[in-house]
N, C-alpha and C positions, 0 to 999 in steps of 0.2 A: 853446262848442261842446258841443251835445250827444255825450255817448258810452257813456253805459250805458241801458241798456233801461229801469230805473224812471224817468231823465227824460224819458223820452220817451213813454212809454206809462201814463195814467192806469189800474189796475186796478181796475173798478167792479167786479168781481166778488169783490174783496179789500175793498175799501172799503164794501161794502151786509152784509157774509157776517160773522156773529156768530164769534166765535174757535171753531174746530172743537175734536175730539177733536186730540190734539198724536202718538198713539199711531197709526199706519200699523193697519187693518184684517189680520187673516189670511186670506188667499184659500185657498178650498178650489177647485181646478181639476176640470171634470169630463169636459174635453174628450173622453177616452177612454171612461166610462160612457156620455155623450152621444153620443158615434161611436157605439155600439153599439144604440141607438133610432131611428139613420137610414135606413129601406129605401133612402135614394138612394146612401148611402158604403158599399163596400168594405172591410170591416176587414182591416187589417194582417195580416200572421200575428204568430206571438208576437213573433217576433228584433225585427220592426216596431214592436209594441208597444212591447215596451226600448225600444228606438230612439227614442220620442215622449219617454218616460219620461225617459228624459238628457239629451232636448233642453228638456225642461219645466225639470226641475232647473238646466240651466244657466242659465236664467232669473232664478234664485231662485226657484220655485213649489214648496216643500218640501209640502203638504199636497192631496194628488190622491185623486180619488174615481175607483174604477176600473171599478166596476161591481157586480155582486150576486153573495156570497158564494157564489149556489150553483151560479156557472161555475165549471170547474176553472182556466178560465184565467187568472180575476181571483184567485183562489187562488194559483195562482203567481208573477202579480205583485205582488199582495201581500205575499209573499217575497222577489221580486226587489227590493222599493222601501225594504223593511229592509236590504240592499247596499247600496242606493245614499243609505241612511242620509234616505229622505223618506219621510213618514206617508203610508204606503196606507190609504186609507177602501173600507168594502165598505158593499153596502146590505144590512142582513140579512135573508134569507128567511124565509118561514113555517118555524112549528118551532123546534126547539133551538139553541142557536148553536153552532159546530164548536167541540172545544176545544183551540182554537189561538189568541196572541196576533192581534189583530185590530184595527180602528177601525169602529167599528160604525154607521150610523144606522137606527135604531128607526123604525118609524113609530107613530104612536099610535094608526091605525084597527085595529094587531094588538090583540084585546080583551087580550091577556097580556103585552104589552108590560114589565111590573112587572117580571115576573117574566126575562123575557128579558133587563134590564137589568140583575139581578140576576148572571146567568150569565157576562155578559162577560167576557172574561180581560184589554182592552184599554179604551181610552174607550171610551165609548160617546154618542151624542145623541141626543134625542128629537126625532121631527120633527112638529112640529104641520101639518098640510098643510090646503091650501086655508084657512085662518088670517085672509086678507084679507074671508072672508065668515060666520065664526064671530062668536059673541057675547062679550063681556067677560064674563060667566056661565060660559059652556061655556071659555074659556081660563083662567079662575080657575081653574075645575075641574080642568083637567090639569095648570097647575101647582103645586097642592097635592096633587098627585099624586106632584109629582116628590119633599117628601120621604122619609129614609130608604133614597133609592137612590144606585147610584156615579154616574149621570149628570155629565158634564163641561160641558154643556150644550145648550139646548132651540134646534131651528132653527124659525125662524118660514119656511115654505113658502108661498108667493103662487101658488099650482098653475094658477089660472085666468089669473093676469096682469092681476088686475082693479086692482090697489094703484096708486093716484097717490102721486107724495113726501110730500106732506102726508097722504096715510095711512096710508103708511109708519113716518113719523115719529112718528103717534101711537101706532100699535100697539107700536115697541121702546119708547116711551116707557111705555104701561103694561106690558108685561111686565119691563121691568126695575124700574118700582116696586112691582111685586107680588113680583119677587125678592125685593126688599131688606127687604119687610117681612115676608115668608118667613124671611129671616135664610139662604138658601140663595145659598151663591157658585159660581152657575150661569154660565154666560157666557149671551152670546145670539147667535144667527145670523140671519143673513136669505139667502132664495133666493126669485128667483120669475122668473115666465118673462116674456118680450119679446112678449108680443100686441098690447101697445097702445103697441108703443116707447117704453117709460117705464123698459125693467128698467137703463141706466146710473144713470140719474136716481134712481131707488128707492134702486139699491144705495150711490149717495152721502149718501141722503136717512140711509138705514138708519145707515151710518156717522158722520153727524152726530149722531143721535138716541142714539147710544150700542152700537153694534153690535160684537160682536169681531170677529166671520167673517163674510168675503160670498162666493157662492159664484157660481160663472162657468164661461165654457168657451169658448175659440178660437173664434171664428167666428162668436160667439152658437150654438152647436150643442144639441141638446138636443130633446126634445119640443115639440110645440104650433111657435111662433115661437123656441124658444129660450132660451137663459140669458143674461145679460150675458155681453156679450163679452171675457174676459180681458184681450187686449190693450187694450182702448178704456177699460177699467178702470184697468191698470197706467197710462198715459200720465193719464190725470185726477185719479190719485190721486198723482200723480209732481208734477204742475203747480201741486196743491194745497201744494206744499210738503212734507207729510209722512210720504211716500215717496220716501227718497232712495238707492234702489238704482241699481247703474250698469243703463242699459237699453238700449244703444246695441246693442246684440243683438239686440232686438226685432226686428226687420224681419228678421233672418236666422233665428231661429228662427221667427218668423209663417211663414215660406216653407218652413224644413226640415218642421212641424207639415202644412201641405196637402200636399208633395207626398209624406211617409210616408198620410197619409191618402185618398189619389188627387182631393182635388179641388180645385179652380180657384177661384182667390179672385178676387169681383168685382171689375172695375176701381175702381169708383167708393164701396168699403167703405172708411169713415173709417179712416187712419192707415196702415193695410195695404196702401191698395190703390194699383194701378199708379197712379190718375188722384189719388191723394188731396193729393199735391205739384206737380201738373203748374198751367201757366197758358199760354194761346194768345193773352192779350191784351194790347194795345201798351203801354198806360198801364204795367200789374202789370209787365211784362220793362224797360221802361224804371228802374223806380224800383229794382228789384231790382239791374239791373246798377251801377244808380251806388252802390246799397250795397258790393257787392261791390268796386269801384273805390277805393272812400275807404277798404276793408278792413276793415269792417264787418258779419263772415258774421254776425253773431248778429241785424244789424237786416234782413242780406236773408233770414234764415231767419222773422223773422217778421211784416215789412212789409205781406203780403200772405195769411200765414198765421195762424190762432188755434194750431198748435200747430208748436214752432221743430222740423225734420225732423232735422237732425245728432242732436238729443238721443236718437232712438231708432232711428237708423242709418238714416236719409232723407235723399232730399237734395232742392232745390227744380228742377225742370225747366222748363224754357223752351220751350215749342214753336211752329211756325208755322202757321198758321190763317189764317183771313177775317178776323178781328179781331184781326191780328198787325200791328206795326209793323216798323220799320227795327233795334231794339232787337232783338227775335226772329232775326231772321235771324243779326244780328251775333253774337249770344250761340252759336248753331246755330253759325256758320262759325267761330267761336274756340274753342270744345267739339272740332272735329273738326280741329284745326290746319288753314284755310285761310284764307288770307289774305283779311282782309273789303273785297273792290275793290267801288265803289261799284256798278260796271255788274252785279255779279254779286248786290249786296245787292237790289237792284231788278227784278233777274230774278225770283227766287227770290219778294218781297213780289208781283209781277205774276200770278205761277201760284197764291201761296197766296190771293189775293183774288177770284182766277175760281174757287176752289176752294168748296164748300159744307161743310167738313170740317176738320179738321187732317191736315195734309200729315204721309206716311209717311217714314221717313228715307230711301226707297229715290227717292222721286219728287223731293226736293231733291239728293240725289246724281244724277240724272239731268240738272236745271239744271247744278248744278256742271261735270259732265264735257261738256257741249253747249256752256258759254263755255271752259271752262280744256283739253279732251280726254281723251283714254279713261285716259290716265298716269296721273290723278288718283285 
């Protein structure tokens, strides 16, 4: 009798995948700086801000980018995030840097950058930007730049979003072998945006090739298309084996995160979304409920799924549809304590098959009370 998940489930993607890095990346989150580059979001007020800030932290997300030094307000939370004991990162503005403890990132297009890195009172990182369309020459360049300064280390910036995995991979792989022959123990970062839907995939890429920090944001939020999306991150780098923080939060902070930031999360965005556990068809609710029958949640959690829902506070949904079976309905009428009578299982499969749609809970409560009455 099969009963754990490795007999049953060959993983090709463990079995082709060359041993990773064994060391969980540091995420830098930027969902807050990112909120504040969206004409379409509403920023919080400050108490609001907190509010995201706590809910990030409870997460485990200790390292949050909040925006540019030369808001009063990122200023403050700044302050606020040494309370709550998580690294606030600012972007530093032109000019001198405040002389206040701080996490700074530099950009390199500032011509004085040296000297600004020099000034820090906190980390501080160099951000090489647009990186993905520089030369091996011109990145030499900047980082034999980097010695002699306090730099903690240099982020490689994908600003355009032009980087594939495999480009990825090559760029952290020569900048960390021009570290090493530097003799400078810089770390290294990766960020780049989601234009060509590749920034998961990069920032895995980057972490295979030897990356400390990747950096992200709820929502994919951010300029252009976005940053990798935190959450989509956390779950893949969780599946990957190692990352093994408890995450079953997830899905309640993903939801506290939009509605502090007023918006609506698509149904059908991977892991977050309403529709991302749901299934309307006969065969998938058949095989699932027998999972669930033999008591077996971990194989109905991932029978029909690539990622098992309970592990990040999900669950799997059965609903009834045009390509629903008898399996649908039953699961429906046992979910809602109603006894599953045959005449009323066939009711219910007869309206969801003249339907074009998946059927609302309000129009199968409408069969329900038309066989059973209004009691019900």
């Amino acid at each position: 009798m099969i009963t754990t998940e490795e007999e049953l489930i060959y993983d090709w993607n463990l079995a082709s995948q060359p041993d990773g890095p064994k060391t969980p990346p540091r995420l830098v989150d930027h969902t807050l700086a990112s909120a504040r580059l969206s004409s379409w979001l509403t920023m919080p007020d400050q108490e609001g801000q907190r509010s995201l800030l706590r809910v990030l932290k409870n997460l485990g997300l200790h390292h949050l980018c909040l925006g540019s030094w030369a808001d009063a307000q990122v200023r403050a939370l700044v302050e606020f995030s040494q309370e709550l004991e998580v690294q606030g990162w600012a972007e530093a503005p032109p000019g001198p840097l405040p002389p206040a403890p701080l996490g700074a990132y530099l950009s390199h297009r500032h011509k004085d950058w040296r000297s600004r890195a020099l000034q820090s009172q906190g980390p501080a990182v160099l951000v090489i930007q647009d990186v993905s369309r520089r030369t091996p020459d011109e990145i030499a360049e900047l980082l034999l730049a980097l010695q002699g300064t306090p730099l903690s280390a240099v982020c490689l910036s994908d600003d355009g979003g032009r980087a594939t995995p495999a480009g990825t991979a090559q760029l952290v792989n020569f900048v960390s072998q021009a570290l090493d022959r530097l003799g400078l123990a810089i770390e290294v970062e990766w960020s780049s945006r989601n234009d060509r839907g590749l920034a998961l995939a990069n920032a895995l890429s980057a972490w295979q090739a030897g990356a400390h920090t990747l950096h992200c944001a709820f929502f994919s939020l951010g300029e252009g298309c976005g940053l990798v999306a935190t959450e989509q991150l956390l779950v893949n780098l969780s599946l990957t084996g190692s990352l093994r923080r408890e995450l079953r939060s997830l899905g309640e902070v993903s939801h506290q995160a939009a509605q502090i930031l007023g918006l609506d999360i698509y149904p059908n965005l991977p892991i977050i979304g309403a529709d991302a556990f749901r299934t309307g068809t006969g065969v998938h609710a058949a095989a699932i409920l027998k999972a669930h029958k033999k008591g077996h949640e971990w194989l109905a959690d991932l029978i029909y799924s690539g990622v098992p829902a309970a592990q990040f506070g999900f669950r799997q949904v059965i609903e009834v549809g045009p390509m629903a079976g008898a399996s649908n309905v039953q699961y429906w009428l046992e979910q809602n304590s109603i006894d599953a009578e045959p005449e009323l299982i066939q009711a219910i499969l007869n309206l969801a098959k003249s339907s074009q749609k998946v059927l609302h809970d309000q129009e199968i409560w409408g069969q329900v009370r038309q066989l059973k009455g209004t009691s019900v």
